[in-house]
N, C-alpha and C positions, 0 to 999 in steps of 0.2 A: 591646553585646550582654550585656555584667557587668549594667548596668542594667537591662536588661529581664528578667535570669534572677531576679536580685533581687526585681523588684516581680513575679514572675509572669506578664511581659507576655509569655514565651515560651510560655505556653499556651495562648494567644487565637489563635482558627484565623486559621491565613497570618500568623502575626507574626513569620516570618524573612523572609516577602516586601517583609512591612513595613521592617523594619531595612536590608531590601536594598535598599528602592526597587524593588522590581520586582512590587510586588503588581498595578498596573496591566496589565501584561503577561501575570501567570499568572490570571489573572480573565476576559483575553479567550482566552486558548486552552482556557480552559474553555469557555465563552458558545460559541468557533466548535465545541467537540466535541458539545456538547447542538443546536446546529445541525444537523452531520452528521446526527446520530442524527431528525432530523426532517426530511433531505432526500427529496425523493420518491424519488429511485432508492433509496436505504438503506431506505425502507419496503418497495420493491416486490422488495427483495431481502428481507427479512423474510415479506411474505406468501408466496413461492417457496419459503422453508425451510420455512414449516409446511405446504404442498404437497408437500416434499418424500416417498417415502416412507422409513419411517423402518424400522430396526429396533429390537427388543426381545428381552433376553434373562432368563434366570434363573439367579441362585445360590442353591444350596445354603439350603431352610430350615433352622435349627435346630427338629428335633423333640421330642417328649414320647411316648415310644415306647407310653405307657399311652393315650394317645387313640388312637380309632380313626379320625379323619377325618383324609384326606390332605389337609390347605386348599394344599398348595403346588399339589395337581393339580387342585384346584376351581377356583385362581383361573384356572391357565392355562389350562383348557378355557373358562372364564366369557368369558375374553378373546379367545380363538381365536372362539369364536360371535359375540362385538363387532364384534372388528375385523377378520378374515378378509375377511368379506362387502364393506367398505370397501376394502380392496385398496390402505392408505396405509399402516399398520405390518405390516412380516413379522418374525412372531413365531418365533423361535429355539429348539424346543421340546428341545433337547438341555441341560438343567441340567449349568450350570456349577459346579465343585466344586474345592476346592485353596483357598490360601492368596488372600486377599482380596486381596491389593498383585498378586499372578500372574494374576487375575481382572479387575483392572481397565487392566492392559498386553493380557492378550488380548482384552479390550471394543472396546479402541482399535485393535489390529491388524486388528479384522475390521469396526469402524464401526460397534458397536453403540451405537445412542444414547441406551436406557436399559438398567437392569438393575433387576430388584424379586427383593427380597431379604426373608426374614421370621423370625419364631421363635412358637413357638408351646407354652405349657406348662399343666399344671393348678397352679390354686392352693389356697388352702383348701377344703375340700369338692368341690363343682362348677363354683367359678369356673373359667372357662377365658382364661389371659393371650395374648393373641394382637397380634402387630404386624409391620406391612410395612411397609417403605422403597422407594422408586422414587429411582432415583443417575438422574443424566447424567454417567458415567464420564470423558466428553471434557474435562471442567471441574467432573468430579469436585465434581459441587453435589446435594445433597438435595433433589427437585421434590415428594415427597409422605410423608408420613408419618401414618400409621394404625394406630391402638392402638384394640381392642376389649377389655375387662374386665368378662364377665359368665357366668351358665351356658350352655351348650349347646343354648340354645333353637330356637325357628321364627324369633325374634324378634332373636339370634344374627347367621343366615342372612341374615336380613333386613336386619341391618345391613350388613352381609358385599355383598351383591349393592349398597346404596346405594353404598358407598365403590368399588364396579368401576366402576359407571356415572363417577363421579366421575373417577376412574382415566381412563378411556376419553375423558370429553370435554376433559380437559387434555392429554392426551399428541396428540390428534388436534389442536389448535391451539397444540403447543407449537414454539418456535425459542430456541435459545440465545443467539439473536442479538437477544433483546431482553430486559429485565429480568424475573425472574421470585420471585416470592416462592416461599417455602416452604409448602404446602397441610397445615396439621395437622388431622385427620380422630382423633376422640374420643369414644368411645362406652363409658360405663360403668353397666353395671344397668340400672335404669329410665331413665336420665337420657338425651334426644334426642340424638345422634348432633352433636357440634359443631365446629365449623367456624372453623378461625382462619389465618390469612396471617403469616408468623414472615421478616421482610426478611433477605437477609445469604443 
């Protein structure tokens, strides 16, 4: 083992399985875990969960008391008209408030399966700085994150309603039960509204 820290070789992935001899053995219980995860029953428990209905709650935006638009109550009436009608997420319209670590114990005592959360300020002139986060509180992961940086326009708004739709058709086919990237949603100025998948 002196030898291998020497030349490095303890950096090379699985090089203690190596020195152990047991790399053969942790290689196949990896091979039978990516199996599991591609047995029929483990899928049909996967499609079940995004069947499931879910809930949805909200904490606490941080405001800009100088603007006049409430976006924490735009979004959630935006999404109460989405997703209502579907009758898969019941949306939790009592805003969550207090200490974030107290917010995410009471997520979990009551099963909420996500929380969107945002802030929203003026910047130089008219820019208006505005971003929302979407938690799965149960494993406490980032599912969406959406930053707008631009004026107060129609164009704005427009943004604003693409990133719900966005919102709405991820949350309606989501499970934690299966790998999920991170949805980063990026709109500044004139520049189109973009779209990146961030692993981890």
């Amino acid at each position: 083992m002196i030898i291998s820290k020497r030349n490095n070789i303890d950096k090379v992935p699985y090089s203690k399985y190596i020195v152990n001899s047991t790399l053969e053995e942790v290689l196949k219980q990896k091979l039978r875990q990516k199996m599991d995860l591609l047995a029929p029953q483990f899928l049909d428990k996967i499609e079940k969960d995004k069947k499931r209905k879910k809930k949805l709650g909200f904490y606490s935006f941080t405001k800009d008391p100088t603007i006049d638009f409430d976006f924490q109550t735009i979004i959630i009436d935006n999404l109460l008209n989405l997703l209502e009608p579907k009758k898969i997420i019941n949306i939790q319209q009592r805003v969550m408030e207090g200490k974030w670590e107290n917010v995410i114990e009471e997520a979990k005592e009551k099963n909420i399966d996500f929380i969107i959360t945002g802030s929203y300020k003026k910047e130089v002139g008219e820019i208006i700085s505005f971003n929302l986060v979407i938690i799965d509180p149960l494993i406490n992961k980032t599912l969406i994150e959406a930053k707008i940086i631009m004026p107060l326009t129609k164009e704005f708004f427009y943004s604003l309603d693409r990133i719900i739709a966005i919102i709405e058709k991820n949350l309606l086919n989501y499970s934690r039960l299966e790998e999920f990237n991170t949805i980063m949603l990026t709109k500044k100025g004139d520049e189109r509204l973009k779209t990146r998948n961030k692993r981890g």
